[in-house]
ZAMARGU-4260 file (C-alpha; in steps of 0.2 Angstrom, whole numbers, plus 5000, padded with zeros to 4 digits):
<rodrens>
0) 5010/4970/5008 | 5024/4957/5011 | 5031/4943/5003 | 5022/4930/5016 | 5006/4935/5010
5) 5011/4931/4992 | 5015/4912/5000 | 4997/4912/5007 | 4987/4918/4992 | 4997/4906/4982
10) 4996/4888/4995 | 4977/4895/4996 | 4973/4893/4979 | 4983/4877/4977 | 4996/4886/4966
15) 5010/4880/4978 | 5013/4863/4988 | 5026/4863/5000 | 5039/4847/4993 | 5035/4831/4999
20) 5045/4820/4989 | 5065/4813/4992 | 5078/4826/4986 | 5094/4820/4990 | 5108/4832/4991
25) 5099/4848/4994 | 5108/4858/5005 | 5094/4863/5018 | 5096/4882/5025 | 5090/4883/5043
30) 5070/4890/5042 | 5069/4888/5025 | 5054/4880/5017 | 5053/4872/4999 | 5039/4874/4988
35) 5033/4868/4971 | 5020/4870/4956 | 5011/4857/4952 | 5005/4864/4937 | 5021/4873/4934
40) 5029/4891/4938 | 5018/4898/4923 | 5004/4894/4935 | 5009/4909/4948 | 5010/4922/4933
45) 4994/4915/4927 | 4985/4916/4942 | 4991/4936/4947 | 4985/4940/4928 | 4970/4933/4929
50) 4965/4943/4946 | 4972/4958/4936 | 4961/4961/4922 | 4977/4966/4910 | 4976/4960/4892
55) 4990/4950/4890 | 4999/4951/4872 | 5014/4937/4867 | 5025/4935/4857 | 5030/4951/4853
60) 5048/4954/4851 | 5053/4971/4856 | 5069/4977/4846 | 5069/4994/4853 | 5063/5011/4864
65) 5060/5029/4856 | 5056/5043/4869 | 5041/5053/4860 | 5038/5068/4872 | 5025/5060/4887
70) 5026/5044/4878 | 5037/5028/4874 | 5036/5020/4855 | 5040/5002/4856 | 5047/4992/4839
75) 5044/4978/4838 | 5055/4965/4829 | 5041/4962/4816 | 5043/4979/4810 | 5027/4987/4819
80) 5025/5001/4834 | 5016/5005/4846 | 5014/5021/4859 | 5016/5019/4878 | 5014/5029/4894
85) 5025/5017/4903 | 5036/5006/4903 | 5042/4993/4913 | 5056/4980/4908 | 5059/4963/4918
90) 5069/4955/4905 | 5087/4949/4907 | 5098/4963/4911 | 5111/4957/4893 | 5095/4960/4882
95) 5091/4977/4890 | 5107/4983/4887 | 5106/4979/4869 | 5090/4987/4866 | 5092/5000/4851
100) 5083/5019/4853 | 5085/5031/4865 | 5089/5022/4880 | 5108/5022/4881 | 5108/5041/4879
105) 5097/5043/4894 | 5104/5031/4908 | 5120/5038/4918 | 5135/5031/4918 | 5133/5026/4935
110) 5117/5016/4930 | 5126/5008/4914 | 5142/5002/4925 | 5129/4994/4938 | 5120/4985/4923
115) 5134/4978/4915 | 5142/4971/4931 | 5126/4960/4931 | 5130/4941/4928 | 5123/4927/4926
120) 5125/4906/4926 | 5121/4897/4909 | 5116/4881/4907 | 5108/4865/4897 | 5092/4858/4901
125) 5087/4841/4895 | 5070/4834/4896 | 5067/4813/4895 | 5049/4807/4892 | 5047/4790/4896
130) 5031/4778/4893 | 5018/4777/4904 | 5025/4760/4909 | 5040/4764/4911 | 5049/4762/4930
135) 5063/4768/4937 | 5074/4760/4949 | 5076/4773/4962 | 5065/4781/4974 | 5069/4800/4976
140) 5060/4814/4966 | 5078/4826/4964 | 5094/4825/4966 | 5108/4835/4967 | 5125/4830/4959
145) 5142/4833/4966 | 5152/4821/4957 | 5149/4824/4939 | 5157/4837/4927 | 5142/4837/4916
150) 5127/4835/4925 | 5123/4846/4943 | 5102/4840/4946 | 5092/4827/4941 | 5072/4827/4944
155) 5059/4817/4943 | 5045/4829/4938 | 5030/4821/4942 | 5037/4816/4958 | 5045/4831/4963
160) 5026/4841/4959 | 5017/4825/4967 | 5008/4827/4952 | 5004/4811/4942 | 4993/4814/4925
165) 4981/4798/4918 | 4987/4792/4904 | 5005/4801/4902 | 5022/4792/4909 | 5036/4800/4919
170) 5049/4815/4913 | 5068/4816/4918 | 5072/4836/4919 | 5091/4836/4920 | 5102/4853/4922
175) 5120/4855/4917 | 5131/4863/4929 | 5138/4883/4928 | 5156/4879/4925 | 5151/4866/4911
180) 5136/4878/4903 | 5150/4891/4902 | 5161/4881/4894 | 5150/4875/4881 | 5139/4890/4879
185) 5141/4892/4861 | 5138/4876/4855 | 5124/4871/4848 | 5113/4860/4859 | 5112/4848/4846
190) 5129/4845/4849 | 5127/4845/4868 | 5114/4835/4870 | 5123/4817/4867 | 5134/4823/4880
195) 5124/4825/4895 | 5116/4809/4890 | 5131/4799/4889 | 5132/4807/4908 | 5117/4804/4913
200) 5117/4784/4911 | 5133/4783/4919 | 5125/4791/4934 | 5107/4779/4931 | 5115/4767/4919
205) 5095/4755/4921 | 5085/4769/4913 | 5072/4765/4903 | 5073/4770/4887 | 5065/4787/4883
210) 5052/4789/4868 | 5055/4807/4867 | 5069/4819/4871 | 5071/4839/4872 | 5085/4849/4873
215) 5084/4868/4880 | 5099/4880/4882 | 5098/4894/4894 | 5111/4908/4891 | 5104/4918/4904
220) 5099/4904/4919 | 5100/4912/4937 | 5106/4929/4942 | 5125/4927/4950 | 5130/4945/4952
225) 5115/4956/4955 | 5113/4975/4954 | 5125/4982/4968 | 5115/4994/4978 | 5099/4993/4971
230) 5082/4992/4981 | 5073/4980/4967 | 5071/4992/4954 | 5078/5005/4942 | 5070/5020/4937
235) 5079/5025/4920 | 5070/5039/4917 | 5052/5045/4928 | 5043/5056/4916 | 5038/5046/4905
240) 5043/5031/4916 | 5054/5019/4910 | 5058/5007/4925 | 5070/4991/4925 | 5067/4975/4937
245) 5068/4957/4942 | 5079/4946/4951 | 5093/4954/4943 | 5090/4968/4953 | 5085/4961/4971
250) 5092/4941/4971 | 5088/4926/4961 | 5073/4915/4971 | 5054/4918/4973 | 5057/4929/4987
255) 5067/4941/4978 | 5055/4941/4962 | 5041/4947/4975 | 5054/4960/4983 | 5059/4969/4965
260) 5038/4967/4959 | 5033/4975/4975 | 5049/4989/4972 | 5044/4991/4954 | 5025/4994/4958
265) 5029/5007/4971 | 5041/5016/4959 | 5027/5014/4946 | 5013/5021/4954 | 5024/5036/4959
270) 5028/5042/4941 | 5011/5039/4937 | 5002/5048/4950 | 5016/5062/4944 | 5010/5060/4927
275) 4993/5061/4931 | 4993/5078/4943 | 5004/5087/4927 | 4989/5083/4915 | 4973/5086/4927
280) 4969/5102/4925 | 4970/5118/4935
</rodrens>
């Protein structure tokens, strides 16, 4: 299986539109094609889980990771366990690090170095909702700023997913940039959200006026330094498996969340299959 196959599931099923709207100041690489959710990203999860007959659980804050002999006990934050054959974690590679249990006595040294040289951009996200009259005077769906020390992209959301719903007005998704997220990452983003406004209308000073605004911060935004050397995956321990992934550990788009997935399945199914000969019996 390949990634393209992934791209013809998803535009099959209507999961992905290539982008037909304005985007000023994107910086086009040769051969590349831009997609977009018009139900949003959480639609491609969706979609793979439903096709996967898993039980999905949420909202389950795990704290830490105890080997117990063939088997992984997960603490949860809430005070609970719960016993594991495998494990697989895809969260940032920060929040793997501080996990608490057994895990930093078993990864090498090599493996720890290789974790924490991972880094990544942070940034604000500020969301405008607008009334369903509300107009604006421009006419592209994103944009991409250069000029600002604040704000790096604006986007019209319904416009950039060609996605209009009755009854509901336009949204304004604005991202800050990396050198001013990283200046500002410990600030509260009450405190920074009267900032990237006060921006935002010096770049589109005849905005309407919003009837509701949100305000997101994203310490750990896109992957900048990814895993050195490593082939999508990291296998911290086979039997039982515990196995790291993500875009940390292949590069930060679609493609290399596909490319680490697809790693991460094969490393999975071999532990497994492993697993599964020791305890058939003879």
């Amino acid at each position: 299986m390949c990634v393209l196959s992934f791209y013809t599931e998803l535009l099959s099923a209507g999961i992905l539109h290539p982008v037909d709207c304005q985007i000023e100041g994107l910086q086009q690489k040769d051969g590349s094609k831009n997609y977009v959710t018009p139900r949003g990203i959480s639609s491609v999860v969706k979609h793979f889980l439903s096709d996967s007959g898993a039980d999905l659980f949420l909202e389950h804050h795990v704290t830490g990771l105890y080997q117990r002999g063939a088997s992984w006990e997960v603490r949860r934050k809430a005070g609970d366990s719960e016993l594991f054959d495998a494990v697989v974690l895809t969260i940032p590679v920060p929040q793997i690090l501080e996990l608490q249990g057994d895990l930093g006595n078993l990864m090498s040294a090599q493996q720890k170095q290789k974790l924490e040289g991972v880094r990544y951009s942070s940034r604000f996200a500020l969301a405008l909702f607008f009334s369903p009259d509300a107009v604006f005077s421009f006419s592209w769906g994103a944009k991409y700023v250069t000029d600002n020390p604040c704000i790096r992209y604006i986007a019209v959301d319904n416009r950039k997913r060609s996605a209009d719903s009755p009854g509901l007005g336009p949204s304004l998704v604005i991202h800050t940039s990396v050198p001013f997220g990283l200046e500002h990452l410990e600030r509260d983003k009450e405190d920074i959200q009267p900032i990237i406004l006060q921006e935002l209308h010096s770049l589109l000073p005849d905005l309407p006026q919003p009837i509701s605004i949100k305000c997101q911060k994203w310490r750990y935004s896109q992957v900048l330094t990814s895993v050195s050397d490593c082939p999508g995956h990291m296998t911290l321990l086979p039997q039982p498996p515990l196995i790291c992934g993500g875009d940390a550990f292949s590069h930060s788009n679609f493609d290399g969340c596909v490319d680490s997935a697809l790693s991460l399945f094969g490393a999975l199914k071999t532990s497994l299959d492993v697993q599964n000969t020791r305890a058939s019996p003879v």
